[in-house]
KOLKE-241481 format. One record per residue (C-alpha): residue number from 0; residue in one letter; x, y, z. Coordinates in steps of 0.2 Angstrom, whole numbers, plus 5000, padded with zeros to 4 digits. Example, Ala and Ser with C-alpha at 12.3 -4.5 7.8 and 13.67 -1.06 7.14 Angstrom:
BEGIN
NODE  nr rest    X    Y    Z
NODE   0    A 5062 4978 5039
NODE   1    S 5068 4995 5036
//
This chain:
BEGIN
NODE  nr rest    X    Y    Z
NODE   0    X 5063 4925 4943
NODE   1    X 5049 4939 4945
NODE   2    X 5054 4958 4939
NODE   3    X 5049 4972 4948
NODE   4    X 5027 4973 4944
NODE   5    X 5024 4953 4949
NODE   6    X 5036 4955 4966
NODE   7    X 5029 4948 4982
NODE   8    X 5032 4960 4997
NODE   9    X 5050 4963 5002
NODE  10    X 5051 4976 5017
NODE  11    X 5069 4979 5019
NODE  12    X 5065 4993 5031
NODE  13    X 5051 4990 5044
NODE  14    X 5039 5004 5045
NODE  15    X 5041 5021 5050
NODE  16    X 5056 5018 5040
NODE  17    X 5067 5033 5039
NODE  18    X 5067 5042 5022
NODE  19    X 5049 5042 5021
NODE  20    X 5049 5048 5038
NODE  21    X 5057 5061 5035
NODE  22    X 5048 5066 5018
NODE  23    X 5033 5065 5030
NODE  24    X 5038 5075 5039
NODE  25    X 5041 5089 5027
NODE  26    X 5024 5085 5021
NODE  27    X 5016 5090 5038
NODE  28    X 5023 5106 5035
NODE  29    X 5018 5112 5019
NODE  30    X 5002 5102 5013
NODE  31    X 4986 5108 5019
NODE  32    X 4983 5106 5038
NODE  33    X 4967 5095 5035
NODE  34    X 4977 5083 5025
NODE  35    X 4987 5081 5040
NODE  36    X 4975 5081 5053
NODE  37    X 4966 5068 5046
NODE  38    X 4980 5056 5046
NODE  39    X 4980 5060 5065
NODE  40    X 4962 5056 5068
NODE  41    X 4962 5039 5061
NODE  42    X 4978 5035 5070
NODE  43    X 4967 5041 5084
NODE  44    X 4954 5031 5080
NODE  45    X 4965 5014 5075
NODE  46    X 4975 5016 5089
NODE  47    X 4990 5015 5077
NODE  48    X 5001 5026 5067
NODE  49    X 4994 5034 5050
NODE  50    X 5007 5042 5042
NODE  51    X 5007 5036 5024
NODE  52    X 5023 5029 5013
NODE  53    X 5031 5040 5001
NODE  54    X 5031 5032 4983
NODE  55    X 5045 5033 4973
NODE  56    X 5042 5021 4958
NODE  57    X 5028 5009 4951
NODE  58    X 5026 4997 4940
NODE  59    X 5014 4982 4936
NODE  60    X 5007 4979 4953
NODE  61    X 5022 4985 4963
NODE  62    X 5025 5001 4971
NODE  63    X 5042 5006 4979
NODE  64    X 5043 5017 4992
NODE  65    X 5058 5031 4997
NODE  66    X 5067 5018 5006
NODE  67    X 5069 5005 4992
NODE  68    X 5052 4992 5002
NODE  69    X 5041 4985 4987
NODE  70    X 5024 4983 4989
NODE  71    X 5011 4974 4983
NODE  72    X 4996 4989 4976
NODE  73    X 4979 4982 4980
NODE  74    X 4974 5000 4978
NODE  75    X 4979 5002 4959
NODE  76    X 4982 5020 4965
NODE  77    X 4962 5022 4969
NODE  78    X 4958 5010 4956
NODE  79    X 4968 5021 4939
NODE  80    X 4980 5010 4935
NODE  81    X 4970 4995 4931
NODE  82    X 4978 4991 4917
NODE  83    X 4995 4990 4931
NODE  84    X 5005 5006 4935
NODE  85    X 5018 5009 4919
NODE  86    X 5009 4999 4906
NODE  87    X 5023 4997 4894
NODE  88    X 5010 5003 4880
NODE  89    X 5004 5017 4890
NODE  90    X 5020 5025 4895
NODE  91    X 5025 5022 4876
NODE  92    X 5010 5032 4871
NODE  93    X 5015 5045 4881
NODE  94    X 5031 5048 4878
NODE  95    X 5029 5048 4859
NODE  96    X 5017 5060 4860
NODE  97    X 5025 5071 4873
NODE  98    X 5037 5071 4858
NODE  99    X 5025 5076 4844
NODE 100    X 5011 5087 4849
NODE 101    X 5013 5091 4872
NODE 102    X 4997 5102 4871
NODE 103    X 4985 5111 4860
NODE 104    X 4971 5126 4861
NODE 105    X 4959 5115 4869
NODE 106    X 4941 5119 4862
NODE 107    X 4947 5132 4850
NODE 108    X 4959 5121 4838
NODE 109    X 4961 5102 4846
NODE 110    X 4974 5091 4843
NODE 111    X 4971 5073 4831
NODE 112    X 4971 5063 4845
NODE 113    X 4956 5072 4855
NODE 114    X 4948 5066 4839
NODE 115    X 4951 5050 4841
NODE 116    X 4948 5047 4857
NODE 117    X 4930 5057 4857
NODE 118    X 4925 5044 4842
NODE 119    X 4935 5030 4852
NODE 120    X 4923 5032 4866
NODE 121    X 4907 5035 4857
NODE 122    X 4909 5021 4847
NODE 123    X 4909 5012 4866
NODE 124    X 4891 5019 4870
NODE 125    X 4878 5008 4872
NODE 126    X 4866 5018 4861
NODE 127    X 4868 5025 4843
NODE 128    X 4876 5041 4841
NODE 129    X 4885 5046 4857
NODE 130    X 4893 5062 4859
NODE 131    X 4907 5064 4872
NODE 132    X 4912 5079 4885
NODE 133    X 4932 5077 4892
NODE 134    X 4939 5081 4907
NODE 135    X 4953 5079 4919
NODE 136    X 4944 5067 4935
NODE 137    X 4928 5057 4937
NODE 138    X 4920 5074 4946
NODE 139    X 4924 5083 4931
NODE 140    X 4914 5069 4921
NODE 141    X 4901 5071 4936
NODE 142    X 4899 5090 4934
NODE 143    X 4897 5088 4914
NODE 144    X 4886 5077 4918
NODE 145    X 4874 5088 4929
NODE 146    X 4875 5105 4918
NODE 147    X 4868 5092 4904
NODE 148    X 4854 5085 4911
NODE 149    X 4846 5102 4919
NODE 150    X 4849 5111 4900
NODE 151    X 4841 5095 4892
NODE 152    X 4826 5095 4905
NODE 153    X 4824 5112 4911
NODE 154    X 4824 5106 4929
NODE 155    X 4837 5110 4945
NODE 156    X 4834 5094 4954
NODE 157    X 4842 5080 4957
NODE 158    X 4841 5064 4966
NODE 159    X 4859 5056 4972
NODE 160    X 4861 5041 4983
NODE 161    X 4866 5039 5003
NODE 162    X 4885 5034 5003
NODE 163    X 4887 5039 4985
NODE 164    X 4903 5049 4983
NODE 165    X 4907 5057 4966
NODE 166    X 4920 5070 4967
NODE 167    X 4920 5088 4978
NODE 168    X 4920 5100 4966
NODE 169    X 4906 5111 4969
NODE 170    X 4891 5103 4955
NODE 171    X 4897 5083 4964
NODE 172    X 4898 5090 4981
NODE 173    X 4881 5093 4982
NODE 174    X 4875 5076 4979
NODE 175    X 4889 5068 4990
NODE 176    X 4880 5056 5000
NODE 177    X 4896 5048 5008
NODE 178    X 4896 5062 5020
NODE 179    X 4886 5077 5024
NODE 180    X 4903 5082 5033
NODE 181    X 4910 5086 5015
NODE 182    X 4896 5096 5009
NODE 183    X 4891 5105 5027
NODE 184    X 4903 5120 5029
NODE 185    X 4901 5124 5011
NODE 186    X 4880 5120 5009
NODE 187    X 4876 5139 5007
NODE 188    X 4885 5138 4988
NODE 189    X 4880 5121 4984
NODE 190    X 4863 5116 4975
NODE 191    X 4847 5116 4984
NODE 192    X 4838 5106 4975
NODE 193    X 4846 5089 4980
NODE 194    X 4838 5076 4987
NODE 195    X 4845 5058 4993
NODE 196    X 4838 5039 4992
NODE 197    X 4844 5023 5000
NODE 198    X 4856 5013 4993
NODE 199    X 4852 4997 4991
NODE 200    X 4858 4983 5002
NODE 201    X 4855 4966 5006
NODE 202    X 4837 4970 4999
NODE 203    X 4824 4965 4985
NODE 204    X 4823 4974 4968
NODE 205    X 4805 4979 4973
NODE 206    X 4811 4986 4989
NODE 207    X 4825 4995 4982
NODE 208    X 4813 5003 4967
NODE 209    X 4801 5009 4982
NODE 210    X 4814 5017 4994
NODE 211    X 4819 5027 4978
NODE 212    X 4802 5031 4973
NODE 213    X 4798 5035 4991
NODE 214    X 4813 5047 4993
NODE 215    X 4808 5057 4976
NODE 216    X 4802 5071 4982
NODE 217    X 4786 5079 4976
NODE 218    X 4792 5096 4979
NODE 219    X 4808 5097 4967
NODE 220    X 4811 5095 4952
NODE 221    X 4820 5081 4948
NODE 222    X 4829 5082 4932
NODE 223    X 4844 5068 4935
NODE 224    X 4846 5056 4946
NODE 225    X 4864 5048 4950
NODE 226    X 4869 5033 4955
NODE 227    X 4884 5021 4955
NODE 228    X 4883 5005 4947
NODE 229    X 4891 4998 4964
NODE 230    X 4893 5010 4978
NODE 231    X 4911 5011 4979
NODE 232    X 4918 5024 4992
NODE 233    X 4905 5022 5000
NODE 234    X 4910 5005 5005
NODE 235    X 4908 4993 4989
NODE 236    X 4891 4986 4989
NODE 237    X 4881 4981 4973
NODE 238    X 4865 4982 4970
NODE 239    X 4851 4969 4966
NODE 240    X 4852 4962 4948
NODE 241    X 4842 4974 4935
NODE 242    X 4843 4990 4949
NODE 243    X 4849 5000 4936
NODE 244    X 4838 4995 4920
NODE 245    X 4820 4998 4934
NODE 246    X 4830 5014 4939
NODE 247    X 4832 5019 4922
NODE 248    X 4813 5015 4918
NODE 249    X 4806 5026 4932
NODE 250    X 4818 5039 4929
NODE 251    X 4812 5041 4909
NODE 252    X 4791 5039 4915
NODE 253    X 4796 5055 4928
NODE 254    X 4805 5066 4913
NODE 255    X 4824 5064 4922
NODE 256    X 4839 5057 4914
NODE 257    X 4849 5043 4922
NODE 258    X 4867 5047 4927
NODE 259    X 4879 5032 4928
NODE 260    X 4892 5036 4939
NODE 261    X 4906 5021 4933
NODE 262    X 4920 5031 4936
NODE 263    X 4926 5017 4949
NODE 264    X 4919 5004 4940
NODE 265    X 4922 5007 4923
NODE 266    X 4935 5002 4910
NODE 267    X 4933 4983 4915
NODE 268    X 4936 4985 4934
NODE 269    X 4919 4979 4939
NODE 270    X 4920 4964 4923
NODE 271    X 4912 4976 4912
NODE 272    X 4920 4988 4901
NODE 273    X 4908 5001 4906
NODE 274    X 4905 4998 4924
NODE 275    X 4888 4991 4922
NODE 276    X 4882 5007 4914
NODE 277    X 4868 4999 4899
NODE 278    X 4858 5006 4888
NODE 279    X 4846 5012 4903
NODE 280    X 4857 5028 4905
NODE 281    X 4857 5042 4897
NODE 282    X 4874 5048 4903
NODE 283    X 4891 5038 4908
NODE 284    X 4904 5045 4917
NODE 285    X 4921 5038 4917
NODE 286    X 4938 5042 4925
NODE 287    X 4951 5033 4933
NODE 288    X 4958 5022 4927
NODE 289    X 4953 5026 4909
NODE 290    X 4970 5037 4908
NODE 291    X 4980 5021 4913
NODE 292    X 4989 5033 4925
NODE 293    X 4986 5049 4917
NODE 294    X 4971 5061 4923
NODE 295    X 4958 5061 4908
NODE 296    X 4937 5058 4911
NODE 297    X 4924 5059 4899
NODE 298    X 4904 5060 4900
NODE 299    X 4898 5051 4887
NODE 300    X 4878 5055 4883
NODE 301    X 4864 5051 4871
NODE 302    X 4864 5065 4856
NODE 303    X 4844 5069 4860
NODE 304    X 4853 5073 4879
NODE 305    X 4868 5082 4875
NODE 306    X 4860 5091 4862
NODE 307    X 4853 5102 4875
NODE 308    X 4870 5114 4875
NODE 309    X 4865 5118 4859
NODE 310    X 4875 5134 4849
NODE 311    X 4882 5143 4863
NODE 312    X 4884 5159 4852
NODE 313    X 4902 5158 4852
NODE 314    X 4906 5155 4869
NODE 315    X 4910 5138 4877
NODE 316    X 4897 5136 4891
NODE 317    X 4909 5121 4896
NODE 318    X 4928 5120 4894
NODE 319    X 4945 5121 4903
NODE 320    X 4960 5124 4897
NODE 321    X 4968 5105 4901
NODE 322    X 4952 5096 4895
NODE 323    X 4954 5084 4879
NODE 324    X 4975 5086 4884
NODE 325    X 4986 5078 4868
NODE 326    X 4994 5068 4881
NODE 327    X 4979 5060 4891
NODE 328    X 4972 5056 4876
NODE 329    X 4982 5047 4872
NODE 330    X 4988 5036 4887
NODE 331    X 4969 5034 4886
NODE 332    X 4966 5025 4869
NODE 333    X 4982 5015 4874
NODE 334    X 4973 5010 4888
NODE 335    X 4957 5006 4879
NODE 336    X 4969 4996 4867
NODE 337    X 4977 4987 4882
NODE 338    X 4960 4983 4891
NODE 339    X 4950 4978 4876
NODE 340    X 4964 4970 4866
NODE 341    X 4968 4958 4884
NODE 342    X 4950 4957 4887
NODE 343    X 4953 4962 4904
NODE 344    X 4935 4965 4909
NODE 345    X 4931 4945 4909
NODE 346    X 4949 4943 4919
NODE 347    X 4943 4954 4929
NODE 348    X 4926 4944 4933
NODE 349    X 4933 4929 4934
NODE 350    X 4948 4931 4944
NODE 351    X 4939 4942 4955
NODE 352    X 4923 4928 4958
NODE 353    X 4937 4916 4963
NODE 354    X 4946 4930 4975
NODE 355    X 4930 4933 4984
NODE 356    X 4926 4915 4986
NODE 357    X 4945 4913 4995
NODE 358    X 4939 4928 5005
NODE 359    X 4925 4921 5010
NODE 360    X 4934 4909 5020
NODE 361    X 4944 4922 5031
NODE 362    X 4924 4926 5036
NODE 363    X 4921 4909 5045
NODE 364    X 4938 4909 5052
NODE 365    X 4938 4926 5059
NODE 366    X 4922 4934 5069
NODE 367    X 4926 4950 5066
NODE 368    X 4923 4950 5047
NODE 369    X 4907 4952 5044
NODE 370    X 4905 4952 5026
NODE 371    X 4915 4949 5008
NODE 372    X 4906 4956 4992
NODE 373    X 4909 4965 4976
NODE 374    X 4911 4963 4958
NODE 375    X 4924 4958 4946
NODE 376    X 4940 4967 4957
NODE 377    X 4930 4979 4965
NODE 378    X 4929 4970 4981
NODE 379    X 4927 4974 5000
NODE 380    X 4929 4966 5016
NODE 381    X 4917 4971 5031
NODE 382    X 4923 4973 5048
NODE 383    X 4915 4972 5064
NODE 384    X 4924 4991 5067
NODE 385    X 4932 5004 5060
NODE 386    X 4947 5005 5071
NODE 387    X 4949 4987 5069
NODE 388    X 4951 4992 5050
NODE 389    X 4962 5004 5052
NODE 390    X 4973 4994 5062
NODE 391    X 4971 4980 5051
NODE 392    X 4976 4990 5035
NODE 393    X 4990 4997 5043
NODE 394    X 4997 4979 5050
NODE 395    X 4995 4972 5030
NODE 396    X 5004 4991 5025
NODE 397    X 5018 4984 5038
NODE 398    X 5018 4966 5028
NODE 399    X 5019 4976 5012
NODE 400    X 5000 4976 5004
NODE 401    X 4992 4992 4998
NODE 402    X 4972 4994 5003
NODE 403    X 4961 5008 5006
NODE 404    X 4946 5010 5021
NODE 405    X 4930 5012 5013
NODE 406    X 4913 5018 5023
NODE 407    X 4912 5032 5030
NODE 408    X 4917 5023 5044
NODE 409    X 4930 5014 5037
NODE 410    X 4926 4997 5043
NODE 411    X 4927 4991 5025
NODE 412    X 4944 4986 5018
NODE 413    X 4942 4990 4999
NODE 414    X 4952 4980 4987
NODE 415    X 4956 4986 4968
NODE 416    X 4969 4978 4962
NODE 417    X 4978 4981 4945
NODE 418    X 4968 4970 4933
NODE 419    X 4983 4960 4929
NODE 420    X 4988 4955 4947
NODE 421    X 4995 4937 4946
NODE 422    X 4986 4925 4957
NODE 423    X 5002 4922 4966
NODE 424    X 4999 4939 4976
NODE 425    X 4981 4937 4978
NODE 426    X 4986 4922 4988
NODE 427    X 4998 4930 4997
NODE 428    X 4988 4944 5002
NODE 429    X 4972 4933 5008
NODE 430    X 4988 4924 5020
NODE 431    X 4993 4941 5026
NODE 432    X 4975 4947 5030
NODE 433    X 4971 4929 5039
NODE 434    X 4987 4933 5051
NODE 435    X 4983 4951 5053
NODE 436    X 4965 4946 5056
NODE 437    X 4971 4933 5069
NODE 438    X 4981 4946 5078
NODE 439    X 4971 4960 5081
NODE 440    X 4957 4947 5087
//
């Protein structure tokens, strides 16, 4: 029999179930008002209720909630626990060095095992002599990533992508193409100098390389351009084969460095260790799920590009307290350990050609899905509408699967799955979603 990590879906209380409920409820009180209001909008917009489960415990690809219900996670809690939630080497990681060493003086005097994990990662570059900034999230990674490149090139500008979405701390905010909603009441403190292409879909490589070229703008001074690997928030679309190598080429004949944002992509999700970032970029941000559950990010940049820093004169131009923490890094070389050692990358490519083809089928039985793409287990599922999303994504929460909207729109049902799902729930999942689909027709 299964343990808890491999279980199918067993709801022994039907949604609203009452302890999460009632925890909800207690979250509408306190949390911040938009959180809250933004559950009520797409419950507007799904014509269905919104309010979310309340975890309890995870492990594998399980999550229980506050009423004992398991779940399937298709979400791999936004895509960080790839390697599945509580990887036993992970979790044992953590705990041993919670023992030894819980937290050090950051910049000033750094702990052994930020050591290792700055060489660990460099050592993964796909150029010579790397050197490594750490952070916290994928925006941290993000910002590092743009106080680099405008030191190395003297230049404020910078060329992002329409539905790109890399964090909303200030520096990412700016160049947040997944909605100018996010970046409008604060645009008076955000970069100026920010200008956006189209990403491309469902287009050549010439075409694509044009609309970019077309969309530099004369006018600013480009000094970085930043792009996903496959547009993930922004409703999981790749590219056309060798976007990123042409980027990378016109992006080194203008003077800008190329920013590879594989935060969502990296550490095997998309079938590649590093997202799809090759030796075209000159930096790699990655997040997520390089933590295996724990917050830890790095930028990872040629030496000729993070040179630029240079002697700060005895000041850290860039630092935070938590950044290069004992304990994230080392749930992070565990995870490296786990992903590389399982060679989860090529499981990821191949079990997730042979989900999307199975998905593929739900798209000549049902009119309303308009498309199935993606790459390794990054996929998504395109609906005819975003309430019909909602509502559909609420239905398979009801049946016990875990998935995300995606699109500013959210007609794209997003699928991350631990890297280590069984097929088993794959399967399961593509019945639900053919009976949830056959509903709501």
């Amino acid at each position: 029999m299964a343990e808890l990590g491999a279980l199918p879906p067993q709801i022994r209380c039907p949604l609203p179930a009452q302890r999460s409920a009632a925890l909800v409820d207690t979250l509408a009180r306190h949390e911040c008002p938009a959180l809250t209001a933004r559950r009520a909008r797409r419950a507007e917009t799904a014509g269905a209720p919104h309010d979310p489960i309340v975890w309890t415990r995870a492990r594998g690809c399980n999550v229980v909630d506050a009423d004992d219900n398991i779940y399937v996670d298709l979400s791999a809690g936004f895509g960080a626990a790839a390697v599945g939630h509580a990887h036993p080497a992970v979790v044992a990681a953590v705990q041993a060095q919670s023992e030894r060493l819980m937290h050090a003086l950051g910049d000033l005097h750094p702990s052994d095992v930020k050591v290792q994990l700055l060489s660990r990662l460099a050592a993964l570059a796909p150029f010579d002599d790397a050197a490594v900034v750490l952070g916290l999230h994928g925006g941290d990674a993000v910002e590092a990533a743009l106080k680099t490149a405008v030191l190395h090139t003297g230049r404020p500008g910078v060329l992002a992508f329409d539905g790109g979405y890399h964090g909303l701390s200030h520096g990412p905010l700016s160049i947040c193409g997944y909605s100018a909603q996010f970046r409008a009441p604060f645009a008076a403190q955000l970069n100026p100098h920010t200008a956006f292409a189209p990403y491309p879909r469902n287009v050549s490589l010439d075409v694509a390389i044009a609309a970019v070229t077309a969309a530099w703008p004369a006018d600013l001074e480009i000094g970085a351009v930043v792009v996903e690997p496959v547009l993930g928030r922004g409703g999981i679309v790749p590219p056309p084969a060798g976007f990123l190598a042409a980027l990378g080429e016109l992006c080194h004949a203008r003077g800008a460095v190329l920013v590879v944002d594989a935060v969502m992509t990296g550490i095997g999700r998309s079938g590649e260790l590093l997202g799809g970032a090759g030796p075209e970029a000159d930096l790699i941000c990655l997040g997520k799920a390089l933590g295996g559950g724990m917050p830890v990010s790095a930028c990872i940049g040629r030496r000729e590009v993070m040179g630029a820093w240079g002697d700060p004169d005895g000041q850290a131009l860039h630092t935070a307290t938590f950044f290069g923490h004992p304990v994230g890094a080392a749930a992070a070389l565990a995870t490296l350990d786990v992903t590389q050692g399982e060679d989860l990358p090529a499981r990821a490519a191949a079990r997730g050609d042979a989900f999307r083809q199975r998905l593929g089928s739900l798209r000549d039985a049902h009119a309303c899905v308009t498309d199935v793409r993606g790459r390794g287990l990054l996929l998504g599922i395109e609906l005819d509408d975003g309430g019909r999303a909602l509502r559909i994504g609420r239905t398979l929460l009801q049946d016990g699967y875990i998935t995300v909207p995606a699109a500013d729109d959210a007609r794209v049902v997003s699928l991350t799955p631990p890297l280590t799902v069984d097929d088993a729930l794959l399967n399961g999942f593509i019945e639900a979603l053919d009976r949830a689909l056959g509903h709501d027709a």
